[in-house]
C-alpha positions in Angstrom: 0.0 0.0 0.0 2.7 2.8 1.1 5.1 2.0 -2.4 2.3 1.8 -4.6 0.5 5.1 -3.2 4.3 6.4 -3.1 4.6 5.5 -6.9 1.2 6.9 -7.7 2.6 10.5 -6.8 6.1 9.9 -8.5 4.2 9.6 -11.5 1.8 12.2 -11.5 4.4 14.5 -10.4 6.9 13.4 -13.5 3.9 13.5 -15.8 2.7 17.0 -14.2 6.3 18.9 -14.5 6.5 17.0 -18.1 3.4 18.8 -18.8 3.8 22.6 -17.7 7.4 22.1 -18.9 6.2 21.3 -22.7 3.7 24.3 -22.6 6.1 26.7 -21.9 8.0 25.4 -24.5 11.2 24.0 -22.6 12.2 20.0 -22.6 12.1 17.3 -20.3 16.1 17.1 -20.6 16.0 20.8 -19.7 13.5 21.5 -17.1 13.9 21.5 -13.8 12.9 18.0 -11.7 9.7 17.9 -10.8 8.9 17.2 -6.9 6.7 14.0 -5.7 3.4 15.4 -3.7 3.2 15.0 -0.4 1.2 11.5 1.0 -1.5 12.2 2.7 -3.5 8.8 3.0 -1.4 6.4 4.2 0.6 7.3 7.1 -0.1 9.3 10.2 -0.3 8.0 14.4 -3.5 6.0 13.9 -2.3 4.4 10.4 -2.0 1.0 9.8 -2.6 -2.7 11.1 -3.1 -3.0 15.1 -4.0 -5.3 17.4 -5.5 -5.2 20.7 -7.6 -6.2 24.1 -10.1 -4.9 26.0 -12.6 -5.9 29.4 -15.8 -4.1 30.8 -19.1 -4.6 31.7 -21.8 -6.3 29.4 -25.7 -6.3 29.8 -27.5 -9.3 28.4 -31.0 -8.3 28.2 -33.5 -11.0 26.2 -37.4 -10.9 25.9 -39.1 -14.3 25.4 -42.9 -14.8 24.0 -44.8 -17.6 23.4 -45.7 -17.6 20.0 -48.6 -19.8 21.3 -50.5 -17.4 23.3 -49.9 -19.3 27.1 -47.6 -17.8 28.8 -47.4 -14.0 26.9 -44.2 -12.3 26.9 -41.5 -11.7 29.7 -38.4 -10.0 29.6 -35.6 -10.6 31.6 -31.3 -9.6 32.0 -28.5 -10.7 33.4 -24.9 -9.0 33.1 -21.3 -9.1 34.4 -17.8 -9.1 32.9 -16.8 -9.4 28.7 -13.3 -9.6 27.5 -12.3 -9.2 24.2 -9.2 -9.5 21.8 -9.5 -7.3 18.8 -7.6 -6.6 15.5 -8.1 -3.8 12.7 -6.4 -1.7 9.8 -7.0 1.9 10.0 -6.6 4.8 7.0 -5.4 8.4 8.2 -6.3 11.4 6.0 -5.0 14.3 7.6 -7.6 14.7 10.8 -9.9 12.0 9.4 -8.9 8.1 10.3 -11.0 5.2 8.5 -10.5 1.7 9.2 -12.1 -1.9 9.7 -12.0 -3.6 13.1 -13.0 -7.7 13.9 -13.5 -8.9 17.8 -13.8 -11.8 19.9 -15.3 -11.7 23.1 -16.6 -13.9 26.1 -18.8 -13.2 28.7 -20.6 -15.3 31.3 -24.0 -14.7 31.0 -26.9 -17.0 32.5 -29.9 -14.8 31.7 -32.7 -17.2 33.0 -36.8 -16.3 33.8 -38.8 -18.5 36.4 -42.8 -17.8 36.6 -44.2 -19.6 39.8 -47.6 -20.1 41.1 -49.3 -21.9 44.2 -51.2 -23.9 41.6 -47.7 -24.9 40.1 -46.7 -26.7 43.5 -43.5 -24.8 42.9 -42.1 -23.5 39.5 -44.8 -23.2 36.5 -41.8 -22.7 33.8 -38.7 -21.5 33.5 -37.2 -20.2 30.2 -33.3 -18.9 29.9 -30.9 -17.7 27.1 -27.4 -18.3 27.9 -24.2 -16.3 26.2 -21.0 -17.1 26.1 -19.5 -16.2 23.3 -20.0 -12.9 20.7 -18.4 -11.1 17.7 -18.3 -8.0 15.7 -17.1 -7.4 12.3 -17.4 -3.2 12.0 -16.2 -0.1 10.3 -14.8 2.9 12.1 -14.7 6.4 11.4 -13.3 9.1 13.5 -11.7 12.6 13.7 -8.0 13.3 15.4 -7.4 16.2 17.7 -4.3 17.3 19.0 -2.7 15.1 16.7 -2.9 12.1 19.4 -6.9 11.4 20.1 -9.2 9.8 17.9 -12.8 10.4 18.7 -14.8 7.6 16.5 -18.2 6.2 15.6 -18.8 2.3 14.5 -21.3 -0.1 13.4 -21.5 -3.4 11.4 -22.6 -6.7 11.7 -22.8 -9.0 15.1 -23.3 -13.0 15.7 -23.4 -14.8 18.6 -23.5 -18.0 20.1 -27.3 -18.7 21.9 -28.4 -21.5 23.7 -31.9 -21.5 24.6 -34.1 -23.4 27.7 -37.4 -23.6 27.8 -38.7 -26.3 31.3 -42.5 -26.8 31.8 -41.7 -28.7 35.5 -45.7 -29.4 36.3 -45.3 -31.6 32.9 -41.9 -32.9 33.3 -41.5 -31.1 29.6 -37.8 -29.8 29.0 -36.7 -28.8 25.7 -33.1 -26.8 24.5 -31.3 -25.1 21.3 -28.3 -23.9 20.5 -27.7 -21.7 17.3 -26.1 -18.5 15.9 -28.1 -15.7 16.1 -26.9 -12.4 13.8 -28.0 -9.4 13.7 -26.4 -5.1 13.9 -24.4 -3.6 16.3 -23.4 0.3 16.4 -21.5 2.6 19.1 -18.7 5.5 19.8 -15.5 5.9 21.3 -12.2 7.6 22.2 -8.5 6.5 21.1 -5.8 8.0 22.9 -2.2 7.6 21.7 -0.2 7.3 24.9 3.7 6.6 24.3 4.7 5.8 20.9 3.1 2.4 19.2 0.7 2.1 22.2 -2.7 3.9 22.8 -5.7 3.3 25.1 -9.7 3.2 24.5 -12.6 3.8 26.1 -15.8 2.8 24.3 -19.7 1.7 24.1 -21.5 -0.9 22.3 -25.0 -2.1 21.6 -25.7 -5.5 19.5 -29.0 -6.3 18.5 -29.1 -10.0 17.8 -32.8 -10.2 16.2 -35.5 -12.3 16.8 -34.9 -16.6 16.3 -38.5 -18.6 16.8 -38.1 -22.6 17.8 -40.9 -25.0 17.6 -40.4 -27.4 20.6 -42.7 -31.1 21.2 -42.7 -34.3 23.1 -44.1 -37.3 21.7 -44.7 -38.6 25.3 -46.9 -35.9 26.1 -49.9 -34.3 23.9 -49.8 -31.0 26.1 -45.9 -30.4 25.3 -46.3 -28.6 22.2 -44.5 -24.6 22.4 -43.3 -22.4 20.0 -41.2 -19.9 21.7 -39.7 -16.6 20.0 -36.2 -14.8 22.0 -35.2 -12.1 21.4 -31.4 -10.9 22.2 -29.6 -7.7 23.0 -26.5 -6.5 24.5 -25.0 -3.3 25.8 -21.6 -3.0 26.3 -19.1 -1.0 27.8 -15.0 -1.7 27.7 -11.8 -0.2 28.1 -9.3 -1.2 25.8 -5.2 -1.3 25.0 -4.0 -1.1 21.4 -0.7 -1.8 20.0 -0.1 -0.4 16.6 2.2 -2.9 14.5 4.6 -0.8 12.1 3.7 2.6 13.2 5.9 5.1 11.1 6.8 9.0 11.2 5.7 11.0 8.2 8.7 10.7 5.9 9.0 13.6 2.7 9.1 12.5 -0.5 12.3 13.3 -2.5 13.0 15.2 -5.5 13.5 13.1 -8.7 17.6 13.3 -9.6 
């Protein structure tokens, strides 16, 4: 990427001193060299590959309704601790910075809902959506100031890895799923280059994972028919350490000899 944008100039430069030269009626062999413009797209502090991890706080919040009509709609949370390991290629422009980022993340989330009821003798049903595991893959634009903080906005696609519970206990009915669920995810942050190739992060998330619908029966038991929709969002909120791989100073380009 840097020779061939480096190249790119050189030749529009020769081609652009060939050109005035000509029209004022002087010669290539006798006009002065022409000078390669100055890059402005592919360097800068935030430029380039870098890789990176982060931990914070994560809210798992679901809604479950029963397509069905018995037991309505309920919505439920659960949240505690996400780590993530994250990687990314960034484009500077002057103040602007434009790049791609991929993550990884875990978090220990056992989002469950019980409904119980005299009549029950105990628990009536139980359903839960357990997260373990989640990814991003997102685009990221953002302004520098003071030449060392990157203030950004982001937003792309999300998947995760679900596995849902529904338990009837009155009818000894248990049924489970496990799938991908994908859906959007969108947020801000700030980038702040600290010593040389290192820089810390502070930044919020929000994933909407959609809405998945499971059909769930029992041939042992006429009653244990369900068809259960869940639906699956996330909030998050992380502090992050970046190391930039091959961070460069701003070299000038020299004249042609």
């Amino acid at each position: 990427m840097r020779i061939l944008t480096k190249s790119i100039a050189l030749l529009l430069a020769v081609f652009g001193g060939a050109s005035a030269a000509l029209a004022d009626g002087g010669s290539l062999k006798d006009g002065p060299a022409p000078v390669a413009a100055a890059r402005t797209c592919d360097s800068g502090p935030f430029a380039g590959f870098y890789i990176g991890g982060a931990a914070g706080y994560a809210s798992h919040d679901t809604t479950n309704t029963d397509v069905l009509g018995g037991t309505g709609s309920v919505s439920y949370d659960d949240a505690g601790i996400a780590a993530s390991l994250y990687s990314g290629y960034n484009v500077q422009c002057g103040r602007l910075v434009v790049g791609y980022e991929s993550d990884w993340n875990w978090m220990d989330s056992d989002n469950s809902y019980t409904e119980s009821d005299i009549g029950c003798g105990g628990p009536c049903y139980t359903v839960k959506s357990d997260l373990k595991w989640f990814s991003t893959a997102r685009l990221r634009v953002g302004l520098v100031h003071s030449g060392n903080i990157l203030f950004y906005a982001t937003g792309g696609i999300a998947y995760a890895d679900v596995d849902t519970t529904l338990n009837f206990p009155p009818l000894e009915f248990r049924a489970s799923d496990s799938d991908w669920k994908f859906g959007w995810t969108a947020g801000a942050g700030v980038e702040f280059i600290r010593h040389g190739q290192w820089s810390m992060r502070a930044e919020a998330l929000y994933m909407d994972l959609g809405d998945k619908t499971y059909g769930y029966s029992d041939a042992d038991c006429i009653k244990c028919t369900a068809r259960q929709k869940w639906n699956d969002d996330l909030w998050i909120a992380r502090i992050g350490l970046t190391y930039r791989l091959g961070a460069r100073e701003e070299v000038a380009a020299a004249p042609l000899k």
